[in-house]
C-alpha positions in Angstrom: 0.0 0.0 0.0 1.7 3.3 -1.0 -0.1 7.3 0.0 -1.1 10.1 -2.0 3.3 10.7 -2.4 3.9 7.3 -3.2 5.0 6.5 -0.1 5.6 2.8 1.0 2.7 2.5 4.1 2.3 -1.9 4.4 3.6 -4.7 2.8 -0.1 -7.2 2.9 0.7 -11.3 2.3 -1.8 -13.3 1.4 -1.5 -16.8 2.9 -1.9 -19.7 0.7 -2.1 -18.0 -2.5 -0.2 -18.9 -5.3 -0.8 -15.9 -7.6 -0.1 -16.3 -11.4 -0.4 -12.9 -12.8 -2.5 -10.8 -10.6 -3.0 -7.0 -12.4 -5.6 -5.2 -10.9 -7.6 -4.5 -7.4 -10.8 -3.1 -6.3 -12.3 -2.6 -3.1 -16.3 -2.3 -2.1 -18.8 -2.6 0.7 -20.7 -5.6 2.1 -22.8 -5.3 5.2 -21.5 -1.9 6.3 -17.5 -3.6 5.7 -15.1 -2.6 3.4 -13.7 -5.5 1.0 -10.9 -5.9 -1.2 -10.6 -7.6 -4.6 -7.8 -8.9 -5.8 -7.9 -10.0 -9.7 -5.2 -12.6 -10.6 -6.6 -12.2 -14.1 -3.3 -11.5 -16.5 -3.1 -14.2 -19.3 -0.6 -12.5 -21.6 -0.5 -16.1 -23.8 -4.6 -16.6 -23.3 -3.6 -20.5 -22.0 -5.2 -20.1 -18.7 -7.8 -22.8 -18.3 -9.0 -20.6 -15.1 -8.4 -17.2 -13.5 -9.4 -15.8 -10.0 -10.7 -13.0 -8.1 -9.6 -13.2 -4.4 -11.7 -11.6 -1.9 -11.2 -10.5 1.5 -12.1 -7.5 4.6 -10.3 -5.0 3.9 -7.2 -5.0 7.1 -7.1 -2.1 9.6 -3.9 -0.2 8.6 -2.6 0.6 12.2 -0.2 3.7 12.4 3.9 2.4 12.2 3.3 -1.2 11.2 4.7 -2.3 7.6 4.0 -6.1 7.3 0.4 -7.5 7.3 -0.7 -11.1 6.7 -4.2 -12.6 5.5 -4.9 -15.1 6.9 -5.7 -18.4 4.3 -9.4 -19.2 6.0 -10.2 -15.3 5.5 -9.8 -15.1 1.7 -12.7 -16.0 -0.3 -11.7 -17.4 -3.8 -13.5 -16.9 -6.5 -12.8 -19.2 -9.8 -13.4 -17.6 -13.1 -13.4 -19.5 -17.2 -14.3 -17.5 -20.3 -17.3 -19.2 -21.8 -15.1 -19.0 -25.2 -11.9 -19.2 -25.0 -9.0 -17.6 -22.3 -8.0 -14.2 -23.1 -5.9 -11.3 -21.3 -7.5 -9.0 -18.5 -5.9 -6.3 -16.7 -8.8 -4.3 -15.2 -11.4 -4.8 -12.8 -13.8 -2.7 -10.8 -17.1 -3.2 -8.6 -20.2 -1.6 -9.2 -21.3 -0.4 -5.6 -25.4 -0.3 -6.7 -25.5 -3.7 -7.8 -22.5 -5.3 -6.1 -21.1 -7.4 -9.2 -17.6 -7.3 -10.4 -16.8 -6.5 -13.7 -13.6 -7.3 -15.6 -12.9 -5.9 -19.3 -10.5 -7.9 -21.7 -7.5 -6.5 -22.5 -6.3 -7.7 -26.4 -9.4 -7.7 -28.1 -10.1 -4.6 -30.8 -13.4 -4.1 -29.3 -12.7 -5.1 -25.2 -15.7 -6.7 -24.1 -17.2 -6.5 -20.5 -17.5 -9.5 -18.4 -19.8 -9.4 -14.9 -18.8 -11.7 -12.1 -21.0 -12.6 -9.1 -19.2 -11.8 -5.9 -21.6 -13.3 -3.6 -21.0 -17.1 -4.9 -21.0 -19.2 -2.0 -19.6 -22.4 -3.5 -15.8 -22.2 -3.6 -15.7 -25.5 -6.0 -17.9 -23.8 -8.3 -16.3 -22.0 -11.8 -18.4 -18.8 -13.0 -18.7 -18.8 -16.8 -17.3 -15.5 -17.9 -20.3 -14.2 -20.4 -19.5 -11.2 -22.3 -22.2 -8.1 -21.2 -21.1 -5.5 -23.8 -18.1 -4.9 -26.2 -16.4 -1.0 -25.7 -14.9 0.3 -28.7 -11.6 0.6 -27.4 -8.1 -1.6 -27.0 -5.5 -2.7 -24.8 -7.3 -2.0 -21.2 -5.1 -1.9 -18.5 -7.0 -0.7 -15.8 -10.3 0.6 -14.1 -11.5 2.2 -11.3 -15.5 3.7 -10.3 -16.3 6.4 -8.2 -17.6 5.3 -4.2 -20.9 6.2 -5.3 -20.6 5.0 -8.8 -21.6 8.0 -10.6 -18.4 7.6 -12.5 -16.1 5.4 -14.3 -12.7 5.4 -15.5 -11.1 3.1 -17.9 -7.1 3.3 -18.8 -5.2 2.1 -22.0 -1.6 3.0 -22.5 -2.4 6.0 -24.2 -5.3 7.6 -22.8 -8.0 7.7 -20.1 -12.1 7.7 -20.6 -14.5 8.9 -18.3 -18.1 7.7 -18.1 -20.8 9.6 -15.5 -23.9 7.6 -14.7 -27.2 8.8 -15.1 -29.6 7.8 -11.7 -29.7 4.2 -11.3 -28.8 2.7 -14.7 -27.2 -0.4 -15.0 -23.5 -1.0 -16.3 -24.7 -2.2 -19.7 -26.8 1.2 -19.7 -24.0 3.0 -18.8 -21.5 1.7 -21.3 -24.3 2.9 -24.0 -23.6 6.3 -23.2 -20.5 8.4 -25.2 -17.3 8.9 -23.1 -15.0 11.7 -22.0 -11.2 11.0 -23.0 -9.7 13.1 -20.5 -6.0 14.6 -20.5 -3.1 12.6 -20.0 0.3 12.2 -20.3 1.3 8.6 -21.5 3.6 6.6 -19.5 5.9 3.9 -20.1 4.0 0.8 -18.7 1.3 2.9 -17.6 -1.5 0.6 -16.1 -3.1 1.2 -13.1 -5.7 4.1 -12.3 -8.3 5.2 -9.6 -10.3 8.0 -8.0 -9.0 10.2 -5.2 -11.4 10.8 -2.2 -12.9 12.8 -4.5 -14.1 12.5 -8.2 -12.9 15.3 -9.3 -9.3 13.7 -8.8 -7.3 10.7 -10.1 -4.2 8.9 -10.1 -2.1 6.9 -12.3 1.3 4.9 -11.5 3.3 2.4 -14.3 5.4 -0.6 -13.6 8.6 -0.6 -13.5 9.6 0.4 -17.1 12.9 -1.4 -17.6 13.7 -1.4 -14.1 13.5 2.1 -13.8 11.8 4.0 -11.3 7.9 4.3 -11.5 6.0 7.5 -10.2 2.4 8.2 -9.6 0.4 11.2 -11.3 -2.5 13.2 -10.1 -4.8 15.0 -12.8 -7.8 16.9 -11.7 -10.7 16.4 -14.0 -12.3 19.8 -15.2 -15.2 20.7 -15.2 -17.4 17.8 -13.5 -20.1 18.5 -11.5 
């Protein structure tokens, strides 16, 4: 977990896992608690007979400790299979009105959407991924919505899009509508994004291009409302 200055605040381990590629994370409310989603949903050679989405409560980040560990029996794992054929991902988000997940393909020309039920009790079980809607754009990297879902960002390598939601419409509704592309500066390995405390804010950070330092961007969006 790093601050608003990219500042190293806790190292989190999750027991038991044994991630493959995981690319993106989301966090959400259940029952008044804050939860965190964790998509190990990267396929660069679409081989992967399964991917997962690993959820778990949010930890208490207490002031001066670094090192955090989640425990096995508190993750909930959630199994995942394209209903065509394995592809990429890199971007997630969770819809706060209606409490789904939704992960968007990375390689295709036209991304498609993909809506995962968070609240499957049956740990065995392997959600079909179904396609919702296709988005005319490429090469998603990330996502993030606003805490009250009135908006949506989506990330490629070379620009950002903005959606804002109109009352209660659904995520297929919403994708209907035109988007914003927004100002922003592309970075090398550029791919992850999300709201400030505010919506009127976000951030960006890349990897690690070629083992050289990464830094994280603030943009204010102007005008929104």
């Amino acid at each position: 977990m790093i601050d608003n200055k990219a500042q190293l605040k806790g190292e989190y381990t999750l027991s038991g896992v044994d991630a493959k590629d995981m690319e993106d994370i989301a966090i959400f409310q259940r029952d008044g608690k804050s939860f965190v989603v964790l998509g190990d949903i990267g396929d660069n050679r679409a081989v992967r007979s399964e991917i997962m989405l690993y959820v778990f409560a949010e930890p208490e980040w207490i002031d001066g400790q670094t090192s955090y560990t989640i425990p096995q029996q508190a993750i909930q794992t959630i199994r995942l299979k394209y209903a065509d054929k394995p592809r990429d991902a890199e971007a997630i988000f969770v819809d706060p009105l209606d409490g789904r997940a939704y992960l968007i393909a990375k390689r295709d020309f036209h991304v498609g959407v993909y809506p995962v039920d968070l609240h499957a009790k049956k740990a065995g079980n392997v959600q079909l991924l179904k396609q919702l809607v296709q988005l005319p754009l490429t090469f998603i990297t990330a996502a993030d919505i606003s805490f009250d879902g009135r908006f949506l960002l989506l990330k490629n390598l070379t620009g950002v899009f903005l959606w804002e939601r109109q009352n209660d419409e659904s995520i297929r509704q919403l994708f209907t509508r035109a988007y914003i592309q927004l100002p922003y500066a592309p970075e090398a390995q550029g791919e992850a994004i999300c709201f400030g405390t505010e919506n009127s804010i976000f951030y960006t950070i890349s990897e690690r291009p070629f083992g050289l330092d990464s830094y994280l961007y603030r943009y204010n969006i102007d005008p929104i409302n």
